[in-house]
N, C-alpha and C positions, 0 to 999 in steps of 0.2 A: 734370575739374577745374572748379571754379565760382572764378567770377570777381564780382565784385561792387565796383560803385563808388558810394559815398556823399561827397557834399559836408561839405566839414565846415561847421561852426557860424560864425559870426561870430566872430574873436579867434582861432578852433581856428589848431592847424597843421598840414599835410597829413601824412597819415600812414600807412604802406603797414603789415598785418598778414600775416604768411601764416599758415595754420592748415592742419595736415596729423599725422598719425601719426608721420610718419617722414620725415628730410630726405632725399629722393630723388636723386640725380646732376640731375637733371633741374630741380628746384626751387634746390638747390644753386647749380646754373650761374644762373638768372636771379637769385638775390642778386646773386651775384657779378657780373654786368652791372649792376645797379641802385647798386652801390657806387661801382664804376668807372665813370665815364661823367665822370669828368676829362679835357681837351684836355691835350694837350703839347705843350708851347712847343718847337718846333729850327728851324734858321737854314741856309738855302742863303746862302753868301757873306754878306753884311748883310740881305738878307731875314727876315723874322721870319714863322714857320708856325704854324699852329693844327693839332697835328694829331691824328686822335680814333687811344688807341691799335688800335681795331678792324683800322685802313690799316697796319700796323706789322708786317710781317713778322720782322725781329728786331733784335737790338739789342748792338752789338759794340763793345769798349773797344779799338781799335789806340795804340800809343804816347802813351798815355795821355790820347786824344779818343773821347768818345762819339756814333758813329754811330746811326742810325739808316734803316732802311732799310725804304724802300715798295717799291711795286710795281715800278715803273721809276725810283725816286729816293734819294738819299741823304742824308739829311738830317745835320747836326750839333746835337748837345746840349751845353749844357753844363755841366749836371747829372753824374754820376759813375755808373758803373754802379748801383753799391747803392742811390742813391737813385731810379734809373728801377724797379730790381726793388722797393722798399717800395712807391712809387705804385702799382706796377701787382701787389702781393701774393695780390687775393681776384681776380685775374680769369685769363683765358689763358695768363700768363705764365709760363714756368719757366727757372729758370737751368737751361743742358746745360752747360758747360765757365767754366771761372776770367774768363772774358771775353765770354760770349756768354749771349743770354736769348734766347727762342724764342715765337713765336704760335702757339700747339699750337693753334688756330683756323685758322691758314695752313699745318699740317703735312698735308703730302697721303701719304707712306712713309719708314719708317724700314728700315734694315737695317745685317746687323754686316757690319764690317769689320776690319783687323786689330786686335789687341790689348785686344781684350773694349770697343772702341769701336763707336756707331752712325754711317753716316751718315743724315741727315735729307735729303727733298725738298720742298721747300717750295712752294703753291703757286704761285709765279712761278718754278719750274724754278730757284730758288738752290737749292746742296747747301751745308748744312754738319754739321762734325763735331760727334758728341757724344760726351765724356771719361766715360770708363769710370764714376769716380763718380758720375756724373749718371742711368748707364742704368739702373739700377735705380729712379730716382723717375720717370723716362721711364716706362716699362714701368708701374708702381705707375698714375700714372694714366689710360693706358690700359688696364689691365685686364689687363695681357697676363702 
């Protein structure tokens, strides 16, 4: 792959091109970074966080509060599920279950369990479930 950087003109505005054949998985995913590269605002107590979602292992709606959850942190949004999964639509993100979106970036194994459901490992050793209609767009993008 060639890579090629030119200044723009005086007045121009910066402007990324890709040129290829065909949009590869590979070319794909760096859009989809280059889109996404929005901070998300959530709140420990009255704290206010900047946080990029790359840090964002996943993101669960309990009694109608939205978490969000680091490595070793739990953050609060207060934002609504649906509008965490539009922000974050062209990147990692996928919804598995009616309340949960997932960092397939921080998915380290998946495997079934009862009832045509998966559970997921996540890089920080959280497990959670994924809802039977979810595993088929699970599976869909990884390949499987």
């Amino acid at each position: 792959m060639k890579i090629t950087i030119i200044a723009p003109q005086d007045g121009e505005e910066n402007e990324i091109i890709v040129k290829c054949n065909d949009l590869s998985p590979e070319i794909i995913h760096l859009l989809n970074k280059l889109r996404t590269q929005n901070d998300i605002i959530a709140y420990i107590d009255n704290e206010v966080h900047k946080l990029n979602p790359s840090d964002i292992y996943y993101i669960e709606t309990v009694n109608n509060k939205t978490f969000l959850y680091g490595e070793d942190r739990v953050y609060e949004s207060r934002k609504k599920l649906y509008e965490l999964e539009e922000m974050l639509q062209n990147s990692n993100f996928l919804r598995v279950a009616k309340s949960l979106i997932i960092n397939l970036g921080k998915l380290k194994s998946f495997a079934p369990v009862l009832s045509g459901r998966l559970e997921a490992v996540l890089a920080n050793g959280e497990r959670v479930t994924i809802s039977r209609q979810y595993v088929s767009v699970l599976k869909e993008r990884f390949g499987v």
